[in-house]
N, C-alpha and C positions, 0 to 999 in steps of 0.2 A: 504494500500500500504506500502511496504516495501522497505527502500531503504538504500545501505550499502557503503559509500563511504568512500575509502582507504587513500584519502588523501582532507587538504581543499582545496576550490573551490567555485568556482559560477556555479548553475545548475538551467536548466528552465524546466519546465515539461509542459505538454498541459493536461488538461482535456478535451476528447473528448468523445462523443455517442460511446459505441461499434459500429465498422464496421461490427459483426457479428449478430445485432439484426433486425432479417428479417420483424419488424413490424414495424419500424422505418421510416418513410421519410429525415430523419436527419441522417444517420448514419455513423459516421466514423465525423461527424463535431463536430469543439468546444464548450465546453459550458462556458459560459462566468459567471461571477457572484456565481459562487460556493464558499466558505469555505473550506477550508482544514486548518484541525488542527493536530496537530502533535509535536513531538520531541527526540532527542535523548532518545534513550530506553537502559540502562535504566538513571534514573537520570536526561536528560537534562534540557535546556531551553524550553519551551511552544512556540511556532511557531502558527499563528492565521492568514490567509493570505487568501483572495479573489480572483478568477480567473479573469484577465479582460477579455476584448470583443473577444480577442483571443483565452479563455481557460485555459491563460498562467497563473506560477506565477515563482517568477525568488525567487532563496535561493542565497544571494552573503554573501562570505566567510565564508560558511557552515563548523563549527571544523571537521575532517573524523570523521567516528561514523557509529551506526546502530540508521537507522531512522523509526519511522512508524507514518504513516498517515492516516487520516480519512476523508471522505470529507461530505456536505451536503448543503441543500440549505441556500442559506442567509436569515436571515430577511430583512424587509424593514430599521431596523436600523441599520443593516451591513451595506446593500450596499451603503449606503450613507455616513457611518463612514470612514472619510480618514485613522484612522490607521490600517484598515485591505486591504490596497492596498500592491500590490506586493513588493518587493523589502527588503527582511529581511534583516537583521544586525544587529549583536549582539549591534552596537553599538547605532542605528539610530532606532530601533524599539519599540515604547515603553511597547507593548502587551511580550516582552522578558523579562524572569527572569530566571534570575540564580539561 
């Protein structure tokens, strides 16, 4: 995923099931517990962040930039890791390096 925001901000994004995958029972809903990793390309800071039960994951005071992201399943020691919960900040997260 690619994402290019013009100015900072705070942004939340949902991971959900394609609403287009016709062999789905689930489709079009969130998946919670994913991994998205990601960060300013080029150069930025490392972003390391898990969906919660919503799908969500919230970026607050994102520098503007061109962003891209990755996602995939968690381990069992992600999802239990508090510092891969939602809520990034450069200044609050410790998985961020500049």
């Amino acid at each position: 995923m690619e994402f290019n925001n013009t100015s900072m901000g705070s942004y939340k994004f949902t991971i959900s099931v394609p609403s287009t995958n016709p062999k789905s029972r689930v489709a079009g809903s969130p998946i919670g517990g994913i991994i998205v990793k990601g960060g300013k390309n080029p150069g930025g800071s490392l972003i390391t962040l898990m969906t919660n039960e919503n799908g969500e994951i919230e970026l607050n005071d994102l520098p503007a930039g061109l962003y891209k992201f990755t996602t995939l399943g968690a381990s069992e020691t992600e999802k239990t890791n508090p510092m891969y919960k939602s809520g990034y900040s450069e200044k609050t997260n410790p998985l961020s390096k500049n």
